[in-house]
C-alpha positions in Angstrom: -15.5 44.1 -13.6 -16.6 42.5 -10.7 -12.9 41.5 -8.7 -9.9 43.1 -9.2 -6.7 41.0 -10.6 -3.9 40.9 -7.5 -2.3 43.9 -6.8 -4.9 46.4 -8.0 -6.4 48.5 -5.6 -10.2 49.0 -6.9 -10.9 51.5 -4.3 -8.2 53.8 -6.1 -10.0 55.5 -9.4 -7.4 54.5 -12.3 -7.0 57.1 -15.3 -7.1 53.8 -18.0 -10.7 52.5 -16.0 -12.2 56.5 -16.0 -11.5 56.3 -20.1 -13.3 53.1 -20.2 -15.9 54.6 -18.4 -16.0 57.1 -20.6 -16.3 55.2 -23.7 -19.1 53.4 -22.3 -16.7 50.3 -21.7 -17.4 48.0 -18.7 -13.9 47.4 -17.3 -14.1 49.5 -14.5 -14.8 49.6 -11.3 -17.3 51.6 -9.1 -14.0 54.0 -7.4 -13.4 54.9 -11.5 -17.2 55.4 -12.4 -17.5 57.7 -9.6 -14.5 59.4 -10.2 -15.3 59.9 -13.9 -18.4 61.0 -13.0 -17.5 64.1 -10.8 -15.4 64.9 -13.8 -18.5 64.8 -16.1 -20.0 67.1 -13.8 -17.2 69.7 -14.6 -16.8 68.7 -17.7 -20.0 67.5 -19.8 -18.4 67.1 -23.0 -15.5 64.7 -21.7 -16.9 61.4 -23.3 -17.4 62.9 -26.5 -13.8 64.0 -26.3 -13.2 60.6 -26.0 -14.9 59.7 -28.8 -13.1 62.3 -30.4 -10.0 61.3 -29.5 -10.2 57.4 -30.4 -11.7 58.7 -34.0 -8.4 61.1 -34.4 -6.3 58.1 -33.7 -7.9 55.7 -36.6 -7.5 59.0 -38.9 -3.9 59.3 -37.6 -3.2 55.5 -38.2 -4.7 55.5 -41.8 -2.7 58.7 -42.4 1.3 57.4 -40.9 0.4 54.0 -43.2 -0.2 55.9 -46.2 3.1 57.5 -45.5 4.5 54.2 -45.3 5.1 53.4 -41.6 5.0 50.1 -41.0 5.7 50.3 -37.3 3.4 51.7 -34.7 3.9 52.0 -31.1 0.7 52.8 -29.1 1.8 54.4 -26.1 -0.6 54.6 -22.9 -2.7 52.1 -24.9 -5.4 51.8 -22.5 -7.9 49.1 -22.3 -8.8 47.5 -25.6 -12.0 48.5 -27.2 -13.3 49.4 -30.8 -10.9 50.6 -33.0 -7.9 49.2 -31.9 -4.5 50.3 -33.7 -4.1 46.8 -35.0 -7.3 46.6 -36.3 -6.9 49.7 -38.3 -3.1 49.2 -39.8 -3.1 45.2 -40.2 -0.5 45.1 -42.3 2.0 47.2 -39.5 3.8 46.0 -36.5 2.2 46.8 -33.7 3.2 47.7 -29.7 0.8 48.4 -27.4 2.7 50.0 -24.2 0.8 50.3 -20.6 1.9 50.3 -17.0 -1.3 49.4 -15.9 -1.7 45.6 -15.0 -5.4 45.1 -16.0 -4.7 47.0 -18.9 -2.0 44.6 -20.1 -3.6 41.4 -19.1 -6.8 42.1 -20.9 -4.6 43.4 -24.3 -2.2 40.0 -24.2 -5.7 38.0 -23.6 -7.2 40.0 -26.9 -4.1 40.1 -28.9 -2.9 36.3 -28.0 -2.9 34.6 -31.8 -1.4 38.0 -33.5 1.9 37.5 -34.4 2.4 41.4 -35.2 1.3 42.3 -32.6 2.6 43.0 -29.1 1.2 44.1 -25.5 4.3 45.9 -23.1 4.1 46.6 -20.0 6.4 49.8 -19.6 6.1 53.1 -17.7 6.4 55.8 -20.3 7.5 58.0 -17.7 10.5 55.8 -17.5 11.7 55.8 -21.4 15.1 54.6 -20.9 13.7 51.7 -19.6 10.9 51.6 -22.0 13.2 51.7 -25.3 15.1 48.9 -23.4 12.3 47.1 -23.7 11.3 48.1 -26.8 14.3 47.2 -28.3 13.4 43.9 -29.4 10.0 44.1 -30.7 10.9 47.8 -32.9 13.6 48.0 -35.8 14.9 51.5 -34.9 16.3 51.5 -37.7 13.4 51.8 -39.8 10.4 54.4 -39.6 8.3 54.3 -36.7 5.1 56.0 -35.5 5.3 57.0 -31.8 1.5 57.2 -30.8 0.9 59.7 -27.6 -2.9 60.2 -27.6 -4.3 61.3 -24.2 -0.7 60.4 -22.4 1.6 63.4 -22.1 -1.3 65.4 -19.7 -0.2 62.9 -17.1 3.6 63.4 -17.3 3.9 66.2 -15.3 6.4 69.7 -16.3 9.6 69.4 -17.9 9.7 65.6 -17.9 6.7 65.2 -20.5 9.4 66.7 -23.2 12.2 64.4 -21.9 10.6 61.6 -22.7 9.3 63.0 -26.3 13.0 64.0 -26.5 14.2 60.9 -26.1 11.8 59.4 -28.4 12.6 61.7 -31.3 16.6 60.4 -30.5 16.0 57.1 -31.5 13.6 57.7 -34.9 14.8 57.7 -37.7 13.9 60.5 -40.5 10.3 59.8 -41.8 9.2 58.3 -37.9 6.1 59.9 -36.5 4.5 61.7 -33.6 1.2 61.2 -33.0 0.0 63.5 -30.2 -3.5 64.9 -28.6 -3.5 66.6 -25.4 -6.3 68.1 -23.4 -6.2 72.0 -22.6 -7.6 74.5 -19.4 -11.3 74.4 -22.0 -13.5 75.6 -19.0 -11.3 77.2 -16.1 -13.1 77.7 -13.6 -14.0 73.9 -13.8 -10.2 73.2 -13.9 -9.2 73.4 -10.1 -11.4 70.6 -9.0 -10.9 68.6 -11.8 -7.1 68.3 -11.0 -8.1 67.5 -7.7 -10.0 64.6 -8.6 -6.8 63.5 -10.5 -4.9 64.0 -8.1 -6.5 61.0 -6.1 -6.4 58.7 -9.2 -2.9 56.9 -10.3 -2.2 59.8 -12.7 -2.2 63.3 -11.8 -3.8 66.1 -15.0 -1.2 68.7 -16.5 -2.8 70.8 -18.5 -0.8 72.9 -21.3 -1.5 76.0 -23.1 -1.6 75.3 -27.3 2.1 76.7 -27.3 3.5 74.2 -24.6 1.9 71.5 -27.1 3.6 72.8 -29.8 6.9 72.2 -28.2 6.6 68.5 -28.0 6.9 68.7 -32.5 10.3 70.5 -31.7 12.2 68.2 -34.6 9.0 67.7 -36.6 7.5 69.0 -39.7 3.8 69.0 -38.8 1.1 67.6 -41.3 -1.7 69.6 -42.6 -3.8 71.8 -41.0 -1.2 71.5 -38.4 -2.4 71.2 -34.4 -5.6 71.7 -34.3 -9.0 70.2 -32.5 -9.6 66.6 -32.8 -12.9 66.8 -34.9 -10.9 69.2 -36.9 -7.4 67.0 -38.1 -8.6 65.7 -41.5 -12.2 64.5 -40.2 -14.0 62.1 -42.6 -16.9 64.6 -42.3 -16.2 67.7 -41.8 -20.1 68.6 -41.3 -20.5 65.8 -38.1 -21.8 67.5 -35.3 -19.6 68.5 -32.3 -16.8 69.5 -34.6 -16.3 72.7 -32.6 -16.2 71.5 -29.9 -13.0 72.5 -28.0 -11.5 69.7 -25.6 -7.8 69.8 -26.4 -5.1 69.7 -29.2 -3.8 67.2 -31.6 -1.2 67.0 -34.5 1.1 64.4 -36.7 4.5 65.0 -36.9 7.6 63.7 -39.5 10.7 63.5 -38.0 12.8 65.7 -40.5 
């Protein structure tokens, strides 16, 4: 991007922009690119994590669908780019959620003629406030799929559960959670990788495979259960980097 929209601060390395970056997307600016890459220096395999993580949501999609969900909301949505949820489920109403301001005016500019689809701009550190908003473009009263890919590392200790909490509250049996969530892969990398976060507009918490876990408190977990992202029902289970270890993910039915 070559100007920022009012009230963003370029010079401030955004979490949504470094995922761009690492997607190969071009809606970033150079504070994010330089960001993302002192993190690539720590991390090497971090963009095919993303790639990773945006082929375990399409799988994830396909697989809430087939379970008849025909609701979806897309929390931490991120900048648009290939794959999008709407593109995957047409047939499901969809909610894209972000705080971010770029983020939300690019989605409303991409999504503008959908008519089942919506972009909201929420904090989902703030879920009151966010099912508020919610309210009117979700039937609570019928299945939904709560997707929370690459989101709950930047909610920091107790209140990352809270807000899955509060979630689970208003779904109905047969909803869904969709999580991944990135874990301490290469420690002594970790420490200055949370320091870079730290100076971006989200900070990194990192949980162990049990702390994940805890999130599907209320959930019956679908086959093979939390696992790597290459590893959850992959289309080919013989594509490279399928060991590779870069965090956890899982699907969850509300019970």
């Amino acid at each position: 991007m070559d100007s920022a929209p009012e009230g963003v601060d370029p010079n401030v390395p955004n979490v949504a922009r470094m995922y761009d970056y690492y997607l190969d997307g071009k809606d970033n600016f150079a504070a994010d690119r330089a960001a993302a890459e002192q993190i690539l220096k720590n991390f090497p395999d971090t963009k095919v994590g993303a790639r990773a993580n945006r082929a375990f949501l399409r799988r994830a999609v396909r697989y809430v669908v087939d379970q008849g969900v025909r609701q979806i909301v897309d929390l931490g949505a991120g900048l648009p780019t290939q794959g999008n949820t709407h593109e995957i489920a047409p047939e499901a109403r969809v909610v894209y959620v972000d705080y971010d301001s770029v983020v939300c005016v690019h989605g409303r500019a991409l999504l503008a003629r959908k008519d089942n689809v919506d972009f909201l701009q929420a904090d989902v550190r703030e879920p009151d406030a966010l099912l508020d908003k919610l309210g009117g473009l979700v039937d609570f009263e019928q299945p939904v799929a709560f997707l929370a890919l690459a989101i709950l590392h930047f909610i920091p200790d107790e209140s990352a559960y809270d807000v899955v909490a509060k979630l689970r509250k208003v779904s109905v049996p047969g909803s869904h959670l969709v999580i991944s969530h990135a874990v301490d892969s290469t420690p002594d990398a970790t420490p200055q990788a949370l320091e870079i976060y730290k100076k971006a507009t989200a900070s990194l918490n990192l949980r162990t495979r049990e702390e994940i876990l805890r999130f599907f408190e209320g959930y019956e977990l679908a086959e093979p259960g939390l696992t790597y992202p290459n590893g959850w029902r992959p289309d080919d289970p013989t594509a490279p980097g399928n060991g590779i270890k870069f965090g956890y993910v899982g699907v969850g039915r509300k019970l």
